[in-house]
N, C-alpha and C positions, 0 to 999 in steps of 0.2 A: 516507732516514736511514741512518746508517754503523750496520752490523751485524756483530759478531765472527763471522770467521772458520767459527768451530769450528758454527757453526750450529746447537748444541744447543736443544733444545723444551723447558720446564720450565713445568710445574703447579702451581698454589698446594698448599699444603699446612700451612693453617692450627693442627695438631694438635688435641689437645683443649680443648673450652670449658669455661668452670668453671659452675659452677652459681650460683646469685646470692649465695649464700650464701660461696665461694669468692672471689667476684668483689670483696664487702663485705673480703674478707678482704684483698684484694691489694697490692701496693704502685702497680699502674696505678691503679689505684681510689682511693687516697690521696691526699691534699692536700697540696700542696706551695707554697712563700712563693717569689713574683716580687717583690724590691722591694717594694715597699709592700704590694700584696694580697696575696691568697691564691686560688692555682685548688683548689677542689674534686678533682679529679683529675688525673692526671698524662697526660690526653689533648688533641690538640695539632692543627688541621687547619690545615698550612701555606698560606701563600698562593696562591692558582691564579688566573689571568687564564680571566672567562669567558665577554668580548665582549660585554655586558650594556649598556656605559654608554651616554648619547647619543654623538652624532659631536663634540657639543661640552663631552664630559669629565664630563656629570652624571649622579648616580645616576637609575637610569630605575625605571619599576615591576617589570620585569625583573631591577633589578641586585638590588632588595628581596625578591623571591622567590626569585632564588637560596640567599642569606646566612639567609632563613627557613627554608628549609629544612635546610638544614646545623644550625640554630639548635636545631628539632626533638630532633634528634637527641642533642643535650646534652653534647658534649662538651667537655672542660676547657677550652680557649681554640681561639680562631679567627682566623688573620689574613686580613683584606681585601687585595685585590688588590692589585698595585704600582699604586702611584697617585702618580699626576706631580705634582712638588713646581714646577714650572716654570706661566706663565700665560699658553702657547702652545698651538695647535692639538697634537692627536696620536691623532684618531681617536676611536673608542669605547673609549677609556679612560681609565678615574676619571682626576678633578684634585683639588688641593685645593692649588691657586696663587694664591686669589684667593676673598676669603669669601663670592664670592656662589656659590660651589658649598658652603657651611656647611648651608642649609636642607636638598638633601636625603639630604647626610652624617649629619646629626643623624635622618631618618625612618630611615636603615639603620641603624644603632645602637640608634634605641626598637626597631624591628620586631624584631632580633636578640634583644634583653633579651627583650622580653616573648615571645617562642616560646620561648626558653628557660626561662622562668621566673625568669632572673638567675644560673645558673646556669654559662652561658657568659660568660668573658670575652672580649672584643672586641678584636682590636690592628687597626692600619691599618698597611701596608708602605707605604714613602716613597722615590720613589725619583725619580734624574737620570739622564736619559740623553742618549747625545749624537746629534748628525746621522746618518742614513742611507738611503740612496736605492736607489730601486730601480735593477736593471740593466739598463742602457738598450738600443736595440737598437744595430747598430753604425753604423748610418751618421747615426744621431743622434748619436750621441758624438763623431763627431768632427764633424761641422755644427753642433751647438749646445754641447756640455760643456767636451771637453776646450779648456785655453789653451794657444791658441800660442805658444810662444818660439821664441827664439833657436838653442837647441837641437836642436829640430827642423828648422828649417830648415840646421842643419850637418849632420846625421846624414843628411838626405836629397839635401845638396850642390845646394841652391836659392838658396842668397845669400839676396839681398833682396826674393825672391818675395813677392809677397803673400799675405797671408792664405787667401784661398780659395783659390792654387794650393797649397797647402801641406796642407789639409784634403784636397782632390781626392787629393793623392800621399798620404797618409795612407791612405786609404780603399781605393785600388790595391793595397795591399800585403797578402802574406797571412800569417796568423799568425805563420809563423816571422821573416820580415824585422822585424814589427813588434816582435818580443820584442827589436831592438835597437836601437830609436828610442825606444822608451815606456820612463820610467820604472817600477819596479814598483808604485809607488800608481798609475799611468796607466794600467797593465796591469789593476792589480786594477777600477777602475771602471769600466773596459769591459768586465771578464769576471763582475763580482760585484756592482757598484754601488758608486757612491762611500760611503765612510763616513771618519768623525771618527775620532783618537784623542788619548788625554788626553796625549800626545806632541808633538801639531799645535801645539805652542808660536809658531809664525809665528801662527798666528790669535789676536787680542787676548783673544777671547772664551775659548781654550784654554788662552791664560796666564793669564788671569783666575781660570781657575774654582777656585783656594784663596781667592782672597779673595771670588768671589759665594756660592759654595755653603752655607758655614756659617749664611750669612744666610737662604737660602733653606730648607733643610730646619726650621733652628728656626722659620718664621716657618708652614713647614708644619704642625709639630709643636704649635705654639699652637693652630691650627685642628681638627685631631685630638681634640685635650682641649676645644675650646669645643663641639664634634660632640657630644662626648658617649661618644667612645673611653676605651677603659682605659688604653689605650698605646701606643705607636706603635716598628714595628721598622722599623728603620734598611735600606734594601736595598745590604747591601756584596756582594751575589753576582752570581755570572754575567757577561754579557757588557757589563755597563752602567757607566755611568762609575766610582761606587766601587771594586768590582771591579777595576776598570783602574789605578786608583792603590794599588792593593796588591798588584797582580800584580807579579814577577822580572821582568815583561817592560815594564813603565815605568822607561825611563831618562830620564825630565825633569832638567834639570840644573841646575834652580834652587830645591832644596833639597825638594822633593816627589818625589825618583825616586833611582833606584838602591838605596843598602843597606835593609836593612828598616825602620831607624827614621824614615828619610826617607819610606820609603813608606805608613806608620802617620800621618803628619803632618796628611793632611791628612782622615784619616777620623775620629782624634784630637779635631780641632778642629771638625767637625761634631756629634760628640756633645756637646763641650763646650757648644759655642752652642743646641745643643737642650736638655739639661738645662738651662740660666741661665733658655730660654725659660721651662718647662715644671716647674719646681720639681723636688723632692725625691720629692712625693706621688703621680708620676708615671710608668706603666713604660717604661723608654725602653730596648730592645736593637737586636737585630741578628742579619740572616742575612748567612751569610758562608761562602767554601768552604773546606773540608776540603783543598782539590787544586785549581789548575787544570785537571788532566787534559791538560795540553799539554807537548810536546816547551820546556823553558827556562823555563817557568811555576812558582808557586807550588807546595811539595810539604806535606805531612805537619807538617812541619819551621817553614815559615813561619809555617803556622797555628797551631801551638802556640805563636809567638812573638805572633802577631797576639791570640788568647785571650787571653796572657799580660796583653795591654797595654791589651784592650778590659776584662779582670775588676778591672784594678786602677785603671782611670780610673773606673768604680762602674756598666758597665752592668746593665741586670737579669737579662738573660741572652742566650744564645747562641745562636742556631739552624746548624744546620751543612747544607750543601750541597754541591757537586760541579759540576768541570765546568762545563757551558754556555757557551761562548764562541763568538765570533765566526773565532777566527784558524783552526781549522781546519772551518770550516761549507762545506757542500756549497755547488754552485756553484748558482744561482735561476736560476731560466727569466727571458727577459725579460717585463720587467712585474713583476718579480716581486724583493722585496726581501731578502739575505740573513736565513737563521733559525738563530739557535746552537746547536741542538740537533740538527743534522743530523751532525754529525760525533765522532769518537769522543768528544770529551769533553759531548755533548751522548748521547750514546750513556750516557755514565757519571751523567750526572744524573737521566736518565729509561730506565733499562733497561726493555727488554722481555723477554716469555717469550721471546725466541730469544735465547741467549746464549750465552757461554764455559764454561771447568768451574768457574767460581766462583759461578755463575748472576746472576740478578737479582736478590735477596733478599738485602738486609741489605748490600751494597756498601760504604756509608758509615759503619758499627758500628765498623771495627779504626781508622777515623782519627779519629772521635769519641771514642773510648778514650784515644786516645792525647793528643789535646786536651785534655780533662777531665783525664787524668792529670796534663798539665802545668801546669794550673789550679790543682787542689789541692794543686800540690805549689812550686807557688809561694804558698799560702795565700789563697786563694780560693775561695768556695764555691757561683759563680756558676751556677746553673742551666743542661746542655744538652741541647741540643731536637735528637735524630735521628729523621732518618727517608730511606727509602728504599726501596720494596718491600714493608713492613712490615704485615703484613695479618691476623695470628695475635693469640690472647692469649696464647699458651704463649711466644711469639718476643716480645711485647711486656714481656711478664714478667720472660724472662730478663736481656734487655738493664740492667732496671732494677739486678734483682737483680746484677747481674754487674758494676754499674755501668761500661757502657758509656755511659749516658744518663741523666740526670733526670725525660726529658719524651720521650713518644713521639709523635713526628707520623707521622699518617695522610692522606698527598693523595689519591693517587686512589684509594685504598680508599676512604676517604672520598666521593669523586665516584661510584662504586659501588654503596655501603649509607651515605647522610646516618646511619641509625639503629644503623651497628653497636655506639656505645657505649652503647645504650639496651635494645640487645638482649644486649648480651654482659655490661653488667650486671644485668642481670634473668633470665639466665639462660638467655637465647633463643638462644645461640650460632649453633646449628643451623641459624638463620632468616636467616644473614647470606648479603648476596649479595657472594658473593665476585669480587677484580678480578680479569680473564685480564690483564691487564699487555702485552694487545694496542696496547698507545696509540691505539686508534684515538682517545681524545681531545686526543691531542699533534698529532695527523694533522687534526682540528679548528681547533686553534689556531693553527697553520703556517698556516692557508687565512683565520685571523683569523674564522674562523664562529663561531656562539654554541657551547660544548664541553658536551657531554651525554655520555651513556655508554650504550656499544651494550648494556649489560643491562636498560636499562630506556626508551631512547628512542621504543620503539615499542609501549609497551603501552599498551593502553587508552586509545590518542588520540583515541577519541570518547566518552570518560567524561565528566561532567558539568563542567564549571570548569577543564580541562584548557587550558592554553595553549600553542600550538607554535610552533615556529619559522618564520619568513616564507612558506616552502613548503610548510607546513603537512605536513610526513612526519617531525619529530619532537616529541617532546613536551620542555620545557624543564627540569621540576623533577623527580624523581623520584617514584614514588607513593606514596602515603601508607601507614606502617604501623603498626597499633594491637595490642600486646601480646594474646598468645591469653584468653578469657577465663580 
């Protein structure tokens, strides 16, 4: 993973807790209106992938004990994983393309309320993505992937060669020759893996997807609310299709690419058709970035046009992200398929304690400011949801108070201490276990393993009801904490 420079070391540094009595007082601790409901407080635990589901997309007893646990803990809302709006293969991760994965969407949602008390609200993230493959080795690539043309056979001055003498002369050649026979998507799948982009308008399926998509997230989002969801956010971030169509770097040129309003089109009409699905009484938003974090990408800028357009078509709110993309991801070993958070702007989504002189903490505050600003100042009062590093009450507080934010999400603090909002409203500050911002659980997810956290994976795994992981050297949910008498 791509690491700044400057190689600075930085330590949490939560400042002071309040007392419960403080805490009663706060404005984290406050209730705030999404839409129709109402959260309890203004705490928020963003979506995280945690390798739980079957192979074939359903919630397992695992994915249920996760989401219980976080549930524990109590804080204001919780969104469930990206969960594949499509009713195709895609490993061990949620589906909800197809209502026979309904039944045990609906046991994770009872099991969430009731650890909660009802206290937590529930969202489900929904999301499209498109083709990607692993990287092949090289003499498969060109024996079995790459197509031969015409092309190639000029560039290597073989005429009417056949097929396999043209594969053979391909294979002969080394790096440098080949950077001038290979086109650069021909380059990139032999060096990175072949992948899709919402660009590949030659593919039917790529031109397609403004008129499939609308149909499919609404048809997701029906399923969400019959589950038994509070609501469902929209996933416009990162390196996945939505994303892609709002990025500066989609120039599709049939009315879904180029200027911004083109690029707003077609994420537009997705909300629309999920709303129509899913009523009025329904929370329906969206995470979305702040930044691409890329050289000709999305800036600061867009996104405040992009807020602009998502607060006043009526979503409930906004969650803000960074970064994560594919275009500058480290290069995968073979076998092994590109991951977007290897590279700086995956750097800028998931900072670590080793960082620049701006550190880790708080990264995404000044462009969620600046978002919100232009929300409310186009007269909208659309709730948003930062987060980033964000692990303090003092720093949770401020944000509110300083209105930077509405809604403060906690991920991997949260994957850390499930209880910090249980303990930090009660008073227990002191008792939080705080994240090192090591990613060793980013370093989990890249490997697609089940993601734990090295503060507590290994305690007490021969405690009574304790469940581990396949190799049985870690434990799965975090351990139980019950307020001092």
């Amino acid at each position: 993973m791509w690491r700044p420079p400057e190689r600075i070391a930085y330590k949490t540094n939560p400042g002071p807790w309040p007392s419960a009595a403080e805490a009663a007082a706060s404005r984290l601790f406050s209730p705030i209106a999404i839409g129709p409901l109402t959260l309890r407080q203004r705490t928020w635990v963003p979506a995280m992938v945690p390798w739980r589901a079957t192979e074939d997309g359903f919630v397992s007893d695992a994915v249920i004990d996760w989401y219980r646990r976080f549930a524990h803990g109590r804080p204001g809302a919780m969104v469930v994983e990206a969960t594949g709006i499509r009713d195709v293969p895609s490993g061990p991760l949620l589906r909800i393309g197809h209502d026979r994965f309904l039944p045990g969407l609906k046991s994770l949602t009872e099991a969430v309320r009731e650890a909660s008390g009802g206290e937590t609200k529930l969202f489900i993230q929904i999301i499209d993505f498109l083709a990607i493959r692993r990287r092949p080795e090289r003499d498969k690539y060109f024996d079995r992937f790459l197509q031969i043309t015409d092309r190639h056979r000029d560039a290597l001055g073989l005429g009417d060669a056949p097929e396999e003498a043209v594969r053979a002369a391909l294979k002969a050649l080394h790096d440098e020759a080949l950077a001038e026979v290979l086109t650069p998507r021909e380059r990139e799948a032999l060096t990175m893996g072949y992948r899709e982009r919402v660009t590949d308008t030659h593919l039917p399926h790529i031109r397609d997807l403004p008129q499939a998509l609308p149909g499919l997230f609404a048809d997701a989002a029906r399923r969400a609310r019959e589950a038994g969801f509070d609501g469902v956010e929209l996933h416009y971030a990162h390196a996945y299709t939505m994303a892609s169509f709002l990025s500066a770097l989609n120039t599709r040129r049939d009315g879904y690419g180029g200027p911004r309003e083109n690029r707003a089109r077609l994420p537009l009409a997705v909300y629309a058709a999920v709303r129509a699905a899913v009523g009025d009484d329904f929370v329906v938003g969206c995470r979305y970035l702040s930044e691409d974090c890329l050289a000709g990408g999305n800036t600061v800028a867009d996104a405040c046009y992009f807020g602009v357009e998502f607060a006043r078509a009526g979503m409930d709110f906004l969650s803000l992200s960074r970064g994560g993309k594919f275009e500058d991801a480290g290069q995968p070993k073979v076998g092994e398929a590109a991951y977007p958070y290897t590279g700086r702007s995956g750097y800028e989504c998931m900072p670590s304690y080793i960082s620049d002189a701006f550190g880790p903490f708080g990264r995404n505050l000044e462009p969620a400011a600046r978002i919100r600003a232009a929300i409310r100042q186009a007269g909208h009062d659309t709730p948003i949801v930062a987060a980033g590093g964000i692990h303090g009450f003092a720093q949770a507080e401020s944000i509110l108070r300083e209105g930077q934010a509405d809604i403060v999400g906690f991920a991997r603090q949260a994957l850390a201490d499930p209880d910090w909002f249980l303990k930090v409203r009660g008073g227990f500050g002191a008792e939080v276990r705080l994240c090192r911002y090591s990613n060793y659980c980013e370093a989990l997810d890249q490997k697609h393993k089940p993601v734990t956290c090295e503060l507590w994976d290994r305690e007490a795994l021969d405690a009574p009801g304790v469940k581990r992981t396949a190799d049985g050297k870690r434990r799965l949910t975090a351990p139980a904490w019950e307020p001092p008498a």
